[in-house]
C-alpha positions in Angstrom: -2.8 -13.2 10.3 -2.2 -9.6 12.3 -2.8 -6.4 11.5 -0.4 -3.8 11.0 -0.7 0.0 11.1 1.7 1.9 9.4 2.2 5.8 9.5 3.6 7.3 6.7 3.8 9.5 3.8 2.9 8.1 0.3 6.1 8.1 -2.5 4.1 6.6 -5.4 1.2 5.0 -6.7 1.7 2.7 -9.4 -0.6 1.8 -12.4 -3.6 -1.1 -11.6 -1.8 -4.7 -13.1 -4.3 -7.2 -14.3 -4.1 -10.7 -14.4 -7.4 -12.4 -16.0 -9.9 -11.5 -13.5 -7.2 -10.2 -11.1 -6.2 -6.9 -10.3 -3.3 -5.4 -8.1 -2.2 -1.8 -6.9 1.0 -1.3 -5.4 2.0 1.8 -3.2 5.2 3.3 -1.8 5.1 3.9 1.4 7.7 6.0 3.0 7.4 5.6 6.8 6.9 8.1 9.6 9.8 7.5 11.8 13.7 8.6 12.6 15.1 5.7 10.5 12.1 6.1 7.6 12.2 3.1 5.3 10.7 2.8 2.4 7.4 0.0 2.0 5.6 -1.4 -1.0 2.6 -2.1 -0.3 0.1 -4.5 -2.6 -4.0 -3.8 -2.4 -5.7 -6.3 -4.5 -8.9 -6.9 -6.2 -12.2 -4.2 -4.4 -9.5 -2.7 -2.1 -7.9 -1.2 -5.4 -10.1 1.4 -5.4 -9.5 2.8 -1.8 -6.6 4.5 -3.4 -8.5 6.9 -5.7 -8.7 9.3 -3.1 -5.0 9.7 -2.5 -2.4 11.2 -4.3 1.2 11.1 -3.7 3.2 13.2 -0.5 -0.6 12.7 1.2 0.5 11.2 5.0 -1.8 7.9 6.0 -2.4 5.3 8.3 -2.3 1.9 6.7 -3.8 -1.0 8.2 -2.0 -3.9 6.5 -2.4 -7.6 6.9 1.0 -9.6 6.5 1.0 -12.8 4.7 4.0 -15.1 3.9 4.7 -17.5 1.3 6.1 -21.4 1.2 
């Protein structure tokens, strides 16, 4: 697994999902560059509540770890 960082300025934050004992957060992520793109980013379970401090238009650094499926 790598990490990512990702510069960018924050579209939306969506409402906390819950599955049972799971929980998931998503963001949108529009990214800092000359072709900007727009990224949805999932935080899940503890790292949920990183996002209380931000609100959206605030610019971040995301550090994201990529993870396929099979």
């Amino acid at each position: 697994m790598y990490n990512i960082k990702i510069f960018g300025k924050i579209k939306k934050i969506f409402s906390t999902k819950k599955f049972g004992n799971f929980k998931k957060k998503e963001v949108l992520l529009k990214t800092d560059e000359q072709y900007s793109q727009n990224i949805l980013i999932d935080f899940i379970q503890e790292k949920c509540k990183l996002l209380k401090k931000f609100k959206k238009d605030d610019k971040v650094i995301i550090f994201i770890n990529i993870r396929g499926r099979k």
